[in-house]
N, CA, C and O atoms as CSV, one atom per row, in Angstrom:
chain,resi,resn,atom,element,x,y,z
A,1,UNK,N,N,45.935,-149.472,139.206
A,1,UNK,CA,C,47.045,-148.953,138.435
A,1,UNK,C,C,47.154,-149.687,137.105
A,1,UNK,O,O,47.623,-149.075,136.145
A,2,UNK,N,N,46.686,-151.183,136.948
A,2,UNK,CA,C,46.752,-152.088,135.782
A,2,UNK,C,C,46.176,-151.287,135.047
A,2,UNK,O,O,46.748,-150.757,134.095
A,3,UNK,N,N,44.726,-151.023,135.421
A,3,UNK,CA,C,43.724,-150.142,134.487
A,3,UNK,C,C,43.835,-149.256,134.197
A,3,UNK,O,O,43.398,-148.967,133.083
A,4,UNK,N,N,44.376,-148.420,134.863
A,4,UNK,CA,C,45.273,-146.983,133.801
A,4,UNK,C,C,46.172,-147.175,132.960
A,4,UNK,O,O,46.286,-146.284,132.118
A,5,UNK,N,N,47.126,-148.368,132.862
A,5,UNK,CA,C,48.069,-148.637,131.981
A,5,UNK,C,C,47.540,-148.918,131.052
A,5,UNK,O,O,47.951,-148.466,129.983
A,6,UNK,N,N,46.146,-149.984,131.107
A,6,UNK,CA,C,45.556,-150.576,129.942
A,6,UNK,C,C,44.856,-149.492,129.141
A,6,UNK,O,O,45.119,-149.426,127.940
A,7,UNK,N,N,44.127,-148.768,129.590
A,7,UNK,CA,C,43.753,-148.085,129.294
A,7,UNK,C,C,44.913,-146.628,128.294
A,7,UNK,O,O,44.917,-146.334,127.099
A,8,UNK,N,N,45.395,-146.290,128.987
A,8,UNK,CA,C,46.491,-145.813,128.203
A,8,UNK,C,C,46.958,-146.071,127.102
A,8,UNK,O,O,47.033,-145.273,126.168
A,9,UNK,N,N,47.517,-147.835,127.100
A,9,UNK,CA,C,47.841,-148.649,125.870
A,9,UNK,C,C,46.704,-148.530,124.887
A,9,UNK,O,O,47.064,-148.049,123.813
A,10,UNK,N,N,45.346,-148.861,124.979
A,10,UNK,CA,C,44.105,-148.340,124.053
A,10,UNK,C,C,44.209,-147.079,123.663
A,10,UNK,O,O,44.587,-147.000,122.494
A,11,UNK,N,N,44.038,-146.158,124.134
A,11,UNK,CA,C,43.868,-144.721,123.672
A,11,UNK,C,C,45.340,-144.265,122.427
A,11,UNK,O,O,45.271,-143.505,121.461
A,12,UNK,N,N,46.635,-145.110,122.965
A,12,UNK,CA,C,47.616,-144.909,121.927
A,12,UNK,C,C,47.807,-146.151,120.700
A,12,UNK,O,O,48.653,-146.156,119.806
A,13,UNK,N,N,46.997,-146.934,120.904
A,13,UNK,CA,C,47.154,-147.900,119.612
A,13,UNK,C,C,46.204,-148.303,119.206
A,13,UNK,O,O,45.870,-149.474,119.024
A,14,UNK,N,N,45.331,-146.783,118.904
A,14,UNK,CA,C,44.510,-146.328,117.699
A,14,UNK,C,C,44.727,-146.359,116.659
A,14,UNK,O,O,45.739,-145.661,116.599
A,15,UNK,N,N,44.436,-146.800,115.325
A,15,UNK,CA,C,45.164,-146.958,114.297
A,15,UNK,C,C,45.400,-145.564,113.396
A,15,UNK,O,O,44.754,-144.546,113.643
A,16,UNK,N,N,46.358,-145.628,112.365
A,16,UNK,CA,C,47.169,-144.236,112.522
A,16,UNK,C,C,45.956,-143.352,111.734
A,16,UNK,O,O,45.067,-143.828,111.029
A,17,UNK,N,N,46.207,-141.761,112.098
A,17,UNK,CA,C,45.234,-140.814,111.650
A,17,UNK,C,C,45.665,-140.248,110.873
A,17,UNK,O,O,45.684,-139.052,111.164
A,18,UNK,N,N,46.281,-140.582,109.443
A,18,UNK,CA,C,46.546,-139.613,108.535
A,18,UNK,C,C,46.420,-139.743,107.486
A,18,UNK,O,O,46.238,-140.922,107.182
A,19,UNK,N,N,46.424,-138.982,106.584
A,19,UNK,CA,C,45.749,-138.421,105.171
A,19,UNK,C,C,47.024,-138.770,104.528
A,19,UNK,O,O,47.996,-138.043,104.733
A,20,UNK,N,N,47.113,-139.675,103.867
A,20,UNK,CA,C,48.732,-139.985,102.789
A,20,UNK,C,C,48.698,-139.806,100.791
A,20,UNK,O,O,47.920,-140.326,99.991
A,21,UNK,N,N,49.489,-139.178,100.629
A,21,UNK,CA,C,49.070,-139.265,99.081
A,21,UNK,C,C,50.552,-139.467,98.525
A,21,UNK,O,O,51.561,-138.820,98.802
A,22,UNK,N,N,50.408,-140.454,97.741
A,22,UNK,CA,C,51.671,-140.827,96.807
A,22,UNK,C,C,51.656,-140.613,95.683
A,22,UNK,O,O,50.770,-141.287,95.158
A,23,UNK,N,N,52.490,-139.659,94.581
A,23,UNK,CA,C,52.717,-139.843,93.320
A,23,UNK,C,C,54.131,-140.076,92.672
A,23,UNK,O,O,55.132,-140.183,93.381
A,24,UNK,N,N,54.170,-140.135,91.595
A,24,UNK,CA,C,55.540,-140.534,90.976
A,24,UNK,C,C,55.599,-140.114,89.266
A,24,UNK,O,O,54.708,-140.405,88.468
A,25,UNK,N,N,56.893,-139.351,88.919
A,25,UNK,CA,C,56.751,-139.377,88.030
A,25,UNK,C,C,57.899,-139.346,87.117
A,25,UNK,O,O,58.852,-138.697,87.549
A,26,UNK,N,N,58.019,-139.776,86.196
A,26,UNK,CA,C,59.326,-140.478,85.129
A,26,UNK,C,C,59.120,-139.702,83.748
A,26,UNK,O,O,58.071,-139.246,83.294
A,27,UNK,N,N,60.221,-139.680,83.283
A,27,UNK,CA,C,60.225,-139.811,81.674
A,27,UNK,C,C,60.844,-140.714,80.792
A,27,UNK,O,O,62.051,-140.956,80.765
A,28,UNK,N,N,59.932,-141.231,80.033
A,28,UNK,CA,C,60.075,-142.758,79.135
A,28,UNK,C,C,61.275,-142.025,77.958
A,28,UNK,O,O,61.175,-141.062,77.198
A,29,UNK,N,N,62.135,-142.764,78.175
A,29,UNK,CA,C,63.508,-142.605,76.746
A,29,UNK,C,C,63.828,-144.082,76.599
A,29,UNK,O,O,64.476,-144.698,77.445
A,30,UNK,N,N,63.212,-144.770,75.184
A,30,UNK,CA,C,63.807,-146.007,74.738
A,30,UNK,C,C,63.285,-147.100,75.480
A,30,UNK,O,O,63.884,-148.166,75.624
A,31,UNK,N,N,62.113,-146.821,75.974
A,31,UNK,CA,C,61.222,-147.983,77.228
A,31,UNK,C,C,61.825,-147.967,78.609
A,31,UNK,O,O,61.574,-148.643,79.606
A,32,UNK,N,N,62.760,-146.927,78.365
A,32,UNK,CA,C,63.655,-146.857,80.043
A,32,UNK,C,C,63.143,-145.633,81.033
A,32,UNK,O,O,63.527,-144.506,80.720
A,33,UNK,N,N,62.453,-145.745,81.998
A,33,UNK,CA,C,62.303,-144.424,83.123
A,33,UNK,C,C,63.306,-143.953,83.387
A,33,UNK,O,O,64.050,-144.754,83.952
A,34,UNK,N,N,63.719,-142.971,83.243
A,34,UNK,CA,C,64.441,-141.147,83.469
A,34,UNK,C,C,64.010,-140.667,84.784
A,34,UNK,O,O,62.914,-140.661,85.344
A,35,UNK,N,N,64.932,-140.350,85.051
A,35,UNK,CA,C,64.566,-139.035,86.380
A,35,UNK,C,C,62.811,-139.281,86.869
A,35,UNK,O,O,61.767,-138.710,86.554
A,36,UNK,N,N,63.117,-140.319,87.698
A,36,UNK,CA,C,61.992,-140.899,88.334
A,36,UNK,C,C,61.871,-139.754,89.565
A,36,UNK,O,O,62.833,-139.155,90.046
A,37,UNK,N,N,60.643,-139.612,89.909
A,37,UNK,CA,C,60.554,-139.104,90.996
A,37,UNK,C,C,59.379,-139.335,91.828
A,37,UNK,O,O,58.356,-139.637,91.213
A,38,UNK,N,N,59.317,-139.263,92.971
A,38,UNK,CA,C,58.434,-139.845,93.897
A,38,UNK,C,C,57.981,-138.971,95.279
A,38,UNK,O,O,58.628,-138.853,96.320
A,39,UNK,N,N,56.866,-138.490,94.999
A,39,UNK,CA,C,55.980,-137.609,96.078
A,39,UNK,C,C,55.311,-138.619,96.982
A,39,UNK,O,O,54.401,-139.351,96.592
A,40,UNK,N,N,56.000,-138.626,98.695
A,40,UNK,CA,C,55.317,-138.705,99.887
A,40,UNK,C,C,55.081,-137.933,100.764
A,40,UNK,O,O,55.940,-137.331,101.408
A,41,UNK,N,N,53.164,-137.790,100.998
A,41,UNK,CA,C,53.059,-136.872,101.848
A,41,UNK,C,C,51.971,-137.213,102.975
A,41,UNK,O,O,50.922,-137.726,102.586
A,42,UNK,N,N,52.115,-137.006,104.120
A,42,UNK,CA,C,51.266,-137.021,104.865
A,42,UNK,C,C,50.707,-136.225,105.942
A,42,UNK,O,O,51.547,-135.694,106.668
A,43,UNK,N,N,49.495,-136.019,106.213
A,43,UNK,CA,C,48.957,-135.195,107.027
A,43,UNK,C,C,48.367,-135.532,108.357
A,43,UNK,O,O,47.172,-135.805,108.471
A,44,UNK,N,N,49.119,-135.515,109.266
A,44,UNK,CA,C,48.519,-136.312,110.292
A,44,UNK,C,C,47.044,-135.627,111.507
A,44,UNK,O,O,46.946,-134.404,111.613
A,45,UNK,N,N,46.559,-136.073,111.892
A,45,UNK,CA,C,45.810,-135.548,112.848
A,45,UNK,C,C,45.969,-135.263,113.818
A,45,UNK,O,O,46.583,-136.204,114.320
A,46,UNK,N,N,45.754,-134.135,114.908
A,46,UNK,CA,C,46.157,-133.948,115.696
A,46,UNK,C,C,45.781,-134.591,116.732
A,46,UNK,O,O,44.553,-134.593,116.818
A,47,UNK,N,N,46.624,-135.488,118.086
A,47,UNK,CA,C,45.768,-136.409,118.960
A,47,UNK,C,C,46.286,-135.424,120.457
A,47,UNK,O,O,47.403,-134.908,120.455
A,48,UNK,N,N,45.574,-135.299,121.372
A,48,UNK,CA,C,45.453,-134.611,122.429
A,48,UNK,C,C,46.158,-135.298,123.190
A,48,UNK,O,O,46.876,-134.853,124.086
A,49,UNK,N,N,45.981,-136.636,122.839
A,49,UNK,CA,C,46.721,-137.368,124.182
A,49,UNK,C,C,48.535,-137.200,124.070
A,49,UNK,O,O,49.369,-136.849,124.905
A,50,UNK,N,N,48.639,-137.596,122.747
A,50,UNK,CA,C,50.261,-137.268,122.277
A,50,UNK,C,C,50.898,-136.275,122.309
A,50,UNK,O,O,52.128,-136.236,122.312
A,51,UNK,N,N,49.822,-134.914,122.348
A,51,UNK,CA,C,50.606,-133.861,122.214
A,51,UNK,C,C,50.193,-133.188,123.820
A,51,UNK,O,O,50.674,-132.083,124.069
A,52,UNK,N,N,49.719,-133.547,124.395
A,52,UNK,CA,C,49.569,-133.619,125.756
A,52,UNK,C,C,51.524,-134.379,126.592
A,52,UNK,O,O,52.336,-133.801,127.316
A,53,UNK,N,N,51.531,-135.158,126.267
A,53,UNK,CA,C,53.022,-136.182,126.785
A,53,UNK,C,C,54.136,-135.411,125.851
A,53,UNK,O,O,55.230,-135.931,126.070
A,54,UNK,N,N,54.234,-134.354,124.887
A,54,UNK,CA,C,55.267,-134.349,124.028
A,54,UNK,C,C,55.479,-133.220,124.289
A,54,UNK,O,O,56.568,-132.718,124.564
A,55,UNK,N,N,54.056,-132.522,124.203
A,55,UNK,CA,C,54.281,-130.303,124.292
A,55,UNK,C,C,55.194,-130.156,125.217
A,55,UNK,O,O,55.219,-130.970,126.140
A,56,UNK,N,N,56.329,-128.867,125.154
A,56,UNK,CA,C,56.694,-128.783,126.179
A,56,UNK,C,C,55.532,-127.662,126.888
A,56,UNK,O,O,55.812,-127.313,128.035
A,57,UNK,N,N,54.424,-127.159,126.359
A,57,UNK,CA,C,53.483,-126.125,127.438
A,57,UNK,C,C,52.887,-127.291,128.374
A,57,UNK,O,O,52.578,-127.077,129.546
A,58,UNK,N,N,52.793,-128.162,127.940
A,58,UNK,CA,C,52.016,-129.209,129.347
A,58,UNK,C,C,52.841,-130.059,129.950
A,58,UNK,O,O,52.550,-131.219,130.243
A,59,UNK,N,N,53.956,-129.480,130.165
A,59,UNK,CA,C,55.277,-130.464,130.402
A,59,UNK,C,C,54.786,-129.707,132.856
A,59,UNK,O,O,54.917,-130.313,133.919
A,60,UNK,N,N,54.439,-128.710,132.630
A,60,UNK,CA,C,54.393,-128.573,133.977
A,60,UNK,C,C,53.104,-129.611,134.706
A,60,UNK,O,O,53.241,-130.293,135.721
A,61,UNK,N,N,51.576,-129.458,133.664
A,61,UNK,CA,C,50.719,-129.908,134.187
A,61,UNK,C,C,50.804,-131.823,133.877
A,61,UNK,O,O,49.893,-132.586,134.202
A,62,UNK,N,N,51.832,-132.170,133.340
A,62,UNK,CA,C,51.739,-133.758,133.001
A,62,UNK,C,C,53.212,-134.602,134.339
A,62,UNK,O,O,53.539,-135.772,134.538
A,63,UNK,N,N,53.756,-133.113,135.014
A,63,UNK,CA,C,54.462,-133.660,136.154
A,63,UNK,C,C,53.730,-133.549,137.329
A,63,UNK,O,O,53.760,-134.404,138.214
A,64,UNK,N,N,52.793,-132.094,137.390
A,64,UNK,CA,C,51.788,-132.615,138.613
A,64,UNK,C,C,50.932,-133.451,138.648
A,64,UNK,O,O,50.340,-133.578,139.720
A,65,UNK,N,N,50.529,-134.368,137.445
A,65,UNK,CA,C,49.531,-135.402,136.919
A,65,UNK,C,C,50.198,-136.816,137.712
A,65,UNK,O,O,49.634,-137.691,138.369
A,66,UNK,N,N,51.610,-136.629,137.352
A,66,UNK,CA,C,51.825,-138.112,137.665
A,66,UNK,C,C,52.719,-138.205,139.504
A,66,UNK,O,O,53.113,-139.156,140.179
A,67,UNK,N,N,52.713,-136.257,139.783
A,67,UNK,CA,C,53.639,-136.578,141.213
A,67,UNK,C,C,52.511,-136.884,141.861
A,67,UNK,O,O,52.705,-137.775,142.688
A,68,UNK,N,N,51.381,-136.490,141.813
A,68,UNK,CA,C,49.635,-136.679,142.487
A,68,UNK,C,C,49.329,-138.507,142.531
A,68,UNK,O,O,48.718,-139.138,143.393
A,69,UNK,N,N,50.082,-139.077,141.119
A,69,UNK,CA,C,49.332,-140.384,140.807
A,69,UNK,C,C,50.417,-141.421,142.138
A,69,UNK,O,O,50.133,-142.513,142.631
A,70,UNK,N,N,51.363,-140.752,142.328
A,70,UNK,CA,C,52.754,-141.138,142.876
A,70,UNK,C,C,52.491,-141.163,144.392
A,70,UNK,O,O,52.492,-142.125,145.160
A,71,UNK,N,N,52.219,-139.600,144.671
A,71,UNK,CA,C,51.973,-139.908,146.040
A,71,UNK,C,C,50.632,-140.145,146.344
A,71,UNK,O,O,50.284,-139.634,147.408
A,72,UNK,N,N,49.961,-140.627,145.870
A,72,UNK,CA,C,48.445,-141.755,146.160
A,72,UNK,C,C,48.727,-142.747,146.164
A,72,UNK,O,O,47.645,-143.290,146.387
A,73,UNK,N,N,49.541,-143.627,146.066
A,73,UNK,CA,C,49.476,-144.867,145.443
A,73,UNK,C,C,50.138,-145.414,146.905
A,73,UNK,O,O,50.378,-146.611,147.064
């Protein structure tokens, strides 16, 4: 059971999967920035394992996953 936990913990602290782009942009009046503005965006990847534990469509097959792991043990 250790080794499924550990294992688990690996597969989710993968380091993060996404595509980030930052811009910003101002207008100079008198050496002073104006109406600053600031674009964050990111695109993440999709991970099977996360959206496996989150979907609610696999919300039936991730309770027979763990009532199976439950009554084995």
């Amino acid at each position: 059971m250790i080794r499924i936990i550990i294992i688990l913990f690996l597969l989710t602290s993968n380091p993060v999967l996404a595509d980030c782009k930052y811009y910003a942009e101002a207008d100079v009046v008198n050496d002073e920035l104006i109406n600053k503005k600031e674009h964050y965006t990111c695109k993440e990847k999709d991970n099977f394992f996360v959206q496996f534990l989150t979907d609610p469509k696999y919300e039936t097959s991730l309770i027979m996953i763990v009532a199976t792991l439950l009554e084995n043990l």
